[in-house]
MIKOL-482559 format. One record per residue (C-alpha): residue number from 1; residue in one letter; x negated, y negated, z. Coordinates in Angstrom, 3 decimals. Example, Ala and Ser with C-alpha at 12.3 -4.5 7.8 and 13.67 -1.06 7.14 Angstrom:
<pt 1 A <-12.300 4.500 7.800>>
<pt 2 S <-13.670 1.060 7.140>>
# end
This chain:
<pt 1 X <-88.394 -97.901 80.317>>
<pt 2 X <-91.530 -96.469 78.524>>
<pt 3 X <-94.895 -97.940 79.225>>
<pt 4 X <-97.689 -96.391 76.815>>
<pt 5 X <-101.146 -97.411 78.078>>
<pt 6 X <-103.526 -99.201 75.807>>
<pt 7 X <-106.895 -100.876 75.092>>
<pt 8 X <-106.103 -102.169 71.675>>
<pt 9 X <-103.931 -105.723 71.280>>
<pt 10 X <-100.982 -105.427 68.241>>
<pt 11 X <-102.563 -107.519 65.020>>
<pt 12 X <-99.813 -109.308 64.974>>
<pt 13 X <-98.678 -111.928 67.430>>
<pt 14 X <-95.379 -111.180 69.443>>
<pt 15 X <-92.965 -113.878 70.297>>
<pt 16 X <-92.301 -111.823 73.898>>
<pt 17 X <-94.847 -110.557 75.863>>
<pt 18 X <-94.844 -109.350 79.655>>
<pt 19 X <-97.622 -111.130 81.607>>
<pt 20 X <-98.539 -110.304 84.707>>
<pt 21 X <-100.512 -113.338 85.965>>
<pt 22 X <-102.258 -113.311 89.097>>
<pt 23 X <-103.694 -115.982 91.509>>
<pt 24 X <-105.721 -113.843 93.542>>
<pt 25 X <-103.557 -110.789 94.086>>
<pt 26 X <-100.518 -113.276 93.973>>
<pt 27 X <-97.868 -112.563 91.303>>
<pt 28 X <-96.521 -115.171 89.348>>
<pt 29 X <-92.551 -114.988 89.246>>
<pt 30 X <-89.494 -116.770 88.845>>
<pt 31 X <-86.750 -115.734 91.850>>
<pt 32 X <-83.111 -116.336 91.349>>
<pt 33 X <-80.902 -115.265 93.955>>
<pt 34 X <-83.305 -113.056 95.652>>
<pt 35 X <-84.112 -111.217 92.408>>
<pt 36 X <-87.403 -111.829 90.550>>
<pt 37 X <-88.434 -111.607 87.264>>
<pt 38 X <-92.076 -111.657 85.323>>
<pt 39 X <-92.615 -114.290 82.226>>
<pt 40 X <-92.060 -112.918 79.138>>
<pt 41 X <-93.341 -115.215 76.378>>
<pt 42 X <-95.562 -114.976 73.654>>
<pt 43 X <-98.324 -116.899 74.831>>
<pt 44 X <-99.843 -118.329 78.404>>
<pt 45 X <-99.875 -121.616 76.805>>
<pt 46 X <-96.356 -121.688 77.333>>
<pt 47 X <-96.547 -121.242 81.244>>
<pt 48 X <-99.497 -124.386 80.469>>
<pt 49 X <-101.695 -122.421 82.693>>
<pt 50 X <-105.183 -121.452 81.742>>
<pt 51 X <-106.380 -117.976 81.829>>
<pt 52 X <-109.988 -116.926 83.367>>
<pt 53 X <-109.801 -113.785 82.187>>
<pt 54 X <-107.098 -111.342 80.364>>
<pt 55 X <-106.529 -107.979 79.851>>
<pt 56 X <-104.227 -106.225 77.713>>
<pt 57 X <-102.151 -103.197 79.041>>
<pt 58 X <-100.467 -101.598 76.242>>
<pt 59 X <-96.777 -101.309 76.064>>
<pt 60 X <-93.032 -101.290 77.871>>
<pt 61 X <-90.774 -100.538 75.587>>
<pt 62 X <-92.374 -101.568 72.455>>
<pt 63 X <-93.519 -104.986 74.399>>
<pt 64 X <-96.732 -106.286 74.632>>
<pt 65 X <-98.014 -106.548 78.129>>
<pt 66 X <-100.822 -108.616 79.751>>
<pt 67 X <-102.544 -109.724 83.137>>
<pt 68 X <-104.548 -112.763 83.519>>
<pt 69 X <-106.367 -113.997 86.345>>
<pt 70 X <-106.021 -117.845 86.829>>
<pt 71 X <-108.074 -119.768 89.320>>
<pt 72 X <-107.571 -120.051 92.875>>
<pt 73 X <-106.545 -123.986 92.469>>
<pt 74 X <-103.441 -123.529 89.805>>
<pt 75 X <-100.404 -124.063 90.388>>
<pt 76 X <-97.089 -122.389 89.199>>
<pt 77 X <-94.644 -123.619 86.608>>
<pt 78 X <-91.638 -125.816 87.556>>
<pt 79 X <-89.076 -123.023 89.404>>
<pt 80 X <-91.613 -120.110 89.360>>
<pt 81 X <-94.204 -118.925 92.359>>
<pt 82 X <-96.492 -116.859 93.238>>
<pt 83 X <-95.714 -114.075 95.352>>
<pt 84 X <-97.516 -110.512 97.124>>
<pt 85 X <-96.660 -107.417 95.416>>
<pt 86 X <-95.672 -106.125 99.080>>
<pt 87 X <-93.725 -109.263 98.798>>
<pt 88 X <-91.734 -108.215 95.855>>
<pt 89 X <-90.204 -104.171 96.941>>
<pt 90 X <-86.924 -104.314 95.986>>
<pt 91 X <-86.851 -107.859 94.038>>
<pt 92 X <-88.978 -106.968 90.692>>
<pt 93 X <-87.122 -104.527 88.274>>
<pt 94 X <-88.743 -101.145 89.698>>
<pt 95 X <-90.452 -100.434 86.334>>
<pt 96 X <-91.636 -104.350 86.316>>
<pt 97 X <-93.332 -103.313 89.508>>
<pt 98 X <-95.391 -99.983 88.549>>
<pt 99 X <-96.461 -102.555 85.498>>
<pt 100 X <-97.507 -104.902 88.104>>
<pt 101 X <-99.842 -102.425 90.294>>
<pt 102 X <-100.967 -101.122 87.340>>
<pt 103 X <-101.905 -104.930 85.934>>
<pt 104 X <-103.410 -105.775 89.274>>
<pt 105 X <-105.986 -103.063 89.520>>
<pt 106 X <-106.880 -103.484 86.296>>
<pt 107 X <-107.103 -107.187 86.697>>
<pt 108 X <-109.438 -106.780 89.676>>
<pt 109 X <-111.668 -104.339 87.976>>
<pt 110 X <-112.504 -106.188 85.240>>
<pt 111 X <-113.344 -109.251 87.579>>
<pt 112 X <-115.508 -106.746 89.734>>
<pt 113 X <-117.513 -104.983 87.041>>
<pt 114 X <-118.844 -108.715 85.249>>
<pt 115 X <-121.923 -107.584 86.393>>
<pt 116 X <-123.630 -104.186 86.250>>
<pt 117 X <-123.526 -102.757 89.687>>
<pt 118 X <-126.819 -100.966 88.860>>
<pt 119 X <-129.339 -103.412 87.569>>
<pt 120 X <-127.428 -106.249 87.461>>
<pt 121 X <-126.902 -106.744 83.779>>
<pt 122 X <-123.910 -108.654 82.229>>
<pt 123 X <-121.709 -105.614 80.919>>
<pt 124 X <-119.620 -105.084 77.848>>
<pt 125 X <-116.201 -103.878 77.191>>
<pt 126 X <-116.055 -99.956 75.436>>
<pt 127 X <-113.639 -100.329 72.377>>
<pt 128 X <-112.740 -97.024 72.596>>
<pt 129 X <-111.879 -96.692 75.929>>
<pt 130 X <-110.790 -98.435 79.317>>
<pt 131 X <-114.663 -98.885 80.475>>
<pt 132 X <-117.823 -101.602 81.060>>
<pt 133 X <-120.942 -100.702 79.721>>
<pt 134 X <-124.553 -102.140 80.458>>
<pt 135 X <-126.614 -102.820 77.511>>
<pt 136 X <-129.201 -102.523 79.653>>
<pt 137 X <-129.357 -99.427 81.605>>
<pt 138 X <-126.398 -97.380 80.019>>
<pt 139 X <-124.124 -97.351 83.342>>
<pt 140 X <-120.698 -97.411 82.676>>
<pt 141 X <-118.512 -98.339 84.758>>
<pt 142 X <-114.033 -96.940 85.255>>
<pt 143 X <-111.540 -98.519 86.652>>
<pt 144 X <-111.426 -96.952 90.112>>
<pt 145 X <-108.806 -94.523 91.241>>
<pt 146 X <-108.729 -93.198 95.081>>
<pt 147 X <-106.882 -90.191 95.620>>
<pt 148 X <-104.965 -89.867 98.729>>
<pt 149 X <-102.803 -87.384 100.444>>
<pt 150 X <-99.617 -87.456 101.894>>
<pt 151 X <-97.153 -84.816 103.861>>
<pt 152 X <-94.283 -84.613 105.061>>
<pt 153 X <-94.993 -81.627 108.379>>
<pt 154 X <-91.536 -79.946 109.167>>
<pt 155 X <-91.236 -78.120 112.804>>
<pt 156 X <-87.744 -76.257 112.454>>
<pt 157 X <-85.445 -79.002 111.724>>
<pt 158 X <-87.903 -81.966 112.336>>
<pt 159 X <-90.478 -83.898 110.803>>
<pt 160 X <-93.662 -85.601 111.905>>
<pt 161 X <-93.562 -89.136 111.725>>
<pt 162 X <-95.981 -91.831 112.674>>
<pt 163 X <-96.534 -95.803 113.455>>
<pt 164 X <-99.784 -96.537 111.812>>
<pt 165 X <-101.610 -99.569 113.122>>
<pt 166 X <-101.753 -101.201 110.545>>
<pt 167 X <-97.921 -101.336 109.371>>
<pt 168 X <-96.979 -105.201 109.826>>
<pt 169 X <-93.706 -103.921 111.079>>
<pt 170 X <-92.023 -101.288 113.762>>
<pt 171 X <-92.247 -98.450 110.856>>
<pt 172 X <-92.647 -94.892 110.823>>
<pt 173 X <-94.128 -92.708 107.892>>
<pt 174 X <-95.429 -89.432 106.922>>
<pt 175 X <-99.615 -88.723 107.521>>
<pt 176 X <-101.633 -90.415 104.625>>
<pt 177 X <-104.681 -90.531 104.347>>
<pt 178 X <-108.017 -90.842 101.651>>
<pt 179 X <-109.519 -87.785 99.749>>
<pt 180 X <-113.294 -87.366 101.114>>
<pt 181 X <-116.085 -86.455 98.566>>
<pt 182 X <-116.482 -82.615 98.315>>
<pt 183 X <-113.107 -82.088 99.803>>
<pt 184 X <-109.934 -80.228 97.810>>
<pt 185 X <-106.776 -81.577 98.407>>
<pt 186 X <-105.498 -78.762 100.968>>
<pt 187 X <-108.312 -79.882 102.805>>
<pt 188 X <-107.457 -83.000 103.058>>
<pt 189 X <-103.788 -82.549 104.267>>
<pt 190 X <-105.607 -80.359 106.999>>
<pt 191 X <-108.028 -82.427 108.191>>
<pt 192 X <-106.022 -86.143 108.244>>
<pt 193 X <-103.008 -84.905 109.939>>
<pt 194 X <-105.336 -82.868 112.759>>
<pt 195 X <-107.592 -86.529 113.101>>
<pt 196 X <-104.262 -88.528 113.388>>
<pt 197 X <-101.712 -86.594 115.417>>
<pt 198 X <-103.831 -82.889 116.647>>
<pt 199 X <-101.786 -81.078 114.759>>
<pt 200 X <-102.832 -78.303 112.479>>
<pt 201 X <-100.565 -77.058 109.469>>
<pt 202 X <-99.982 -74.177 107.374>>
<pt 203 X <-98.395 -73.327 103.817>>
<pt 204 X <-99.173 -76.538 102.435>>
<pt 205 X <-96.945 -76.898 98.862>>
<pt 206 X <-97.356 -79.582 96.469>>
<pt 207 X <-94.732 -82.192 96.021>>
<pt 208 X <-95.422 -85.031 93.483>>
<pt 209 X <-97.426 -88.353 93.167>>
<pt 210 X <-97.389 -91.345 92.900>>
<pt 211 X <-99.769 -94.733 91.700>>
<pt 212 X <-100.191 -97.152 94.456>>
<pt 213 X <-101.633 -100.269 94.239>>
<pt 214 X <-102.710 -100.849 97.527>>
<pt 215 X <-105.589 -101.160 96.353>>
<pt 216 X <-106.105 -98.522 93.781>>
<pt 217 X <-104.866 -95.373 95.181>>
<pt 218 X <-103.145 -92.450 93.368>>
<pt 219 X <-100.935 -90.974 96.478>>
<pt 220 X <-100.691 -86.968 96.026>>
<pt 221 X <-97.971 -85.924 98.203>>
<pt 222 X <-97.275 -82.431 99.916>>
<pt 223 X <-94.940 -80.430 102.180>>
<pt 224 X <-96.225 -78.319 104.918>>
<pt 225 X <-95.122 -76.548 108.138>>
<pt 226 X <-96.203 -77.032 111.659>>
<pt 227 X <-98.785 -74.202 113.115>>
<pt 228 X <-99.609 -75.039 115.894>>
<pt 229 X <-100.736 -77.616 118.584>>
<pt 230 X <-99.086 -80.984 120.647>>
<pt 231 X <-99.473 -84.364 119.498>>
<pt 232 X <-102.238 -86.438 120.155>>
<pt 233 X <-102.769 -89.626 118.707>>
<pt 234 X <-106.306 -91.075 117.240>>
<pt 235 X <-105.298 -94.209 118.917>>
<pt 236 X <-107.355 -95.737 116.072>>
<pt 237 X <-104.762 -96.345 113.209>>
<pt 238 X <-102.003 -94.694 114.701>>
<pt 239 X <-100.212 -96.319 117.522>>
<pt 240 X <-97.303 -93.389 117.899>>
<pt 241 X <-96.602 -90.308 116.518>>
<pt 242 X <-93.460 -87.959 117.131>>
<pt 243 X <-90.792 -85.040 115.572>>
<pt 244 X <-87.602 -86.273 114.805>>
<pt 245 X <-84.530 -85.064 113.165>>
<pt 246 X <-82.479 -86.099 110.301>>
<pt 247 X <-80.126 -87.454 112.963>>
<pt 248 X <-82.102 -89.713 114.462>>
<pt 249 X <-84.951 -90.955 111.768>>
<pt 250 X <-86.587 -94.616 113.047>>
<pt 251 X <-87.416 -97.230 110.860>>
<pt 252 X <-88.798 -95.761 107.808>>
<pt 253 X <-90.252 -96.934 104.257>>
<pt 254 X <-88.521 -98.137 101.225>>
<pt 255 X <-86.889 -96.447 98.447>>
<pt 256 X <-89.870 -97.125 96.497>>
<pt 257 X <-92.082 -95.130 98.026>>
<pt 258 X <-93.184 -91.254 97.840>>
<pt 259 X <-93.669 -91.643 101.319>>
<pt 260 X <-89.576 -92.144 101.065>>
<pt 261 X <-88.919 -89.704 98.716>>
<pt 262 X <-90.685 -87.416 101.415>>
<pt 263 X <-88.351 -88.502 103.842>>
<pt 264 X <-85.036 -88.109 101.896>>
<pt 265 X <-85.880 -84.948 100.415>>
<pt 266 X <-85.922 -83.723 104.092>>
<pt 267 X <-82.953 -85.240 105.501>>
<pt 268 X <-81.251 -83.151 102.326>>
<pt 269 X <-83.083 -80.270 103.459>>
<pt 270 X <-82.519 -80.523 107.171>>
<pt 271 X <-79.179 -81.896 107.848>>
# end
């Protein structure tokens, strides 16, 4: 499926729209046998629920799509609910998710950036681009991306994995962590895997990204081999850390996920 972002609605109504409507950062969706699926209908009025705000996204396939906020009192349709995007890995239509995270940051920046952040002036949508502006004092304000990195660290015929704090599960990933200001990528890879684990790295290669939407991050991942050092945790946000083989991986992350794609490309490397 194709999604082509866009600031500009069609002139013409559609009779099917994707909408992405939010309570919160709850998804509105209809589940069926543990699958779910996003409205797609012309109009909100349909769903008889009244947006706060909406924003439109641009295009899936030749599609309109949409996010709305609702307020915090609504309730769903008859045989629809709202649900967390974490919620919904491996129920929503893979491409039905990306639109999601992608509908839910932008959903949350436009409620966030009502105001300017500078001198407090009610802002204006840019027509010519994704962007507030203050009358007033000329800020202008993005929707906010946070770059983050993320590496898979190979010792022979292991990998590094570790239990971050904050996983609400017995899970194991690859290092992650934000892009500082001033800092290059490389740098980053360096110095989050060192704070988390005491390990340093070498030969650092680049190996895709992803978007994330948790909140706004764009997840740059990389490869890189061990140099030298023994584990030792921050104790912080990571509660274990270890090498393991492709023989005896623990619980690790979903399909979704570069942090998987990480994974699987070295179990296929490693055997």
């Amino acid at each position: 499926m194709d999604f082509r972002s866009s600031i500009i609605p069609p002139d013409i109504h559609s009779e099917k729209a994707w909408w992405c409507v939010f309570r919160g950062d709850e998804l509105l969706v209809r589940v069926t046998n543990k699958r779910a699926a996003l409205p797609c209908v012309g109009n909100m009025s349909v769903l008889h629920l009244e947006p706060v705000r909406t924003q439109y996204l641009g295009t899936l396939d030749g599609c309109p799509c949409y996010s709305a906020e609702i307020k915090p009192e609504a309730a769903p349709p008859e045989g629809m609910e709202f649900l967390g995007l974490r919620e919904l890995f491996g129920c929503l239509k893979e491409e039905l998710f990306w639109l999601a995270g992608h509908a839910v940051q932008i959903k949350n920046w436009d409620r966030n950036h009502q105001h300017c952040g500078r001198c407090g002036s009610k802002t204006v949508d840019e027509t010519k681009e994704r962007a507030k502006l203050c009358p007033s004092c000329g800020l202008k304000s993005y929707p906010r991306i946070s770059p983050a990195t993320i590496t898979a660290v190979i010792k022979s015929n292991q990998i590094l994995l570790a239990r971050a704090r904050r996983f609400p599960r017995i899970l194991y990933s690859v290092i992650a962590g934000f892009v500082e200001p001033g800092e290059t990528l490389e740098e980053c890879v360096k110095r989050e895997i060192r704070e988390e684990t005491g390990i340093e790295v070498q030969n650092i290669s680049y190996f895709g990204s992803q978007p994330w939407p948790f909140p706004n991050s764009l997840m740059i991942a990389f490869t890189a081999e061990y140099k030298s050092g023994e584990i030792h945790i921050d104790d912080s946000e990571i509660i274990d850390a270890d090498w393991f083989t492709a023989r005896n991986l623990p619980p690790i992350p979903d399909k979704i996920s570069i942090a998987r794609r990480l994974i699987d490309w070295f179990v296929s490397t490693h055997p």
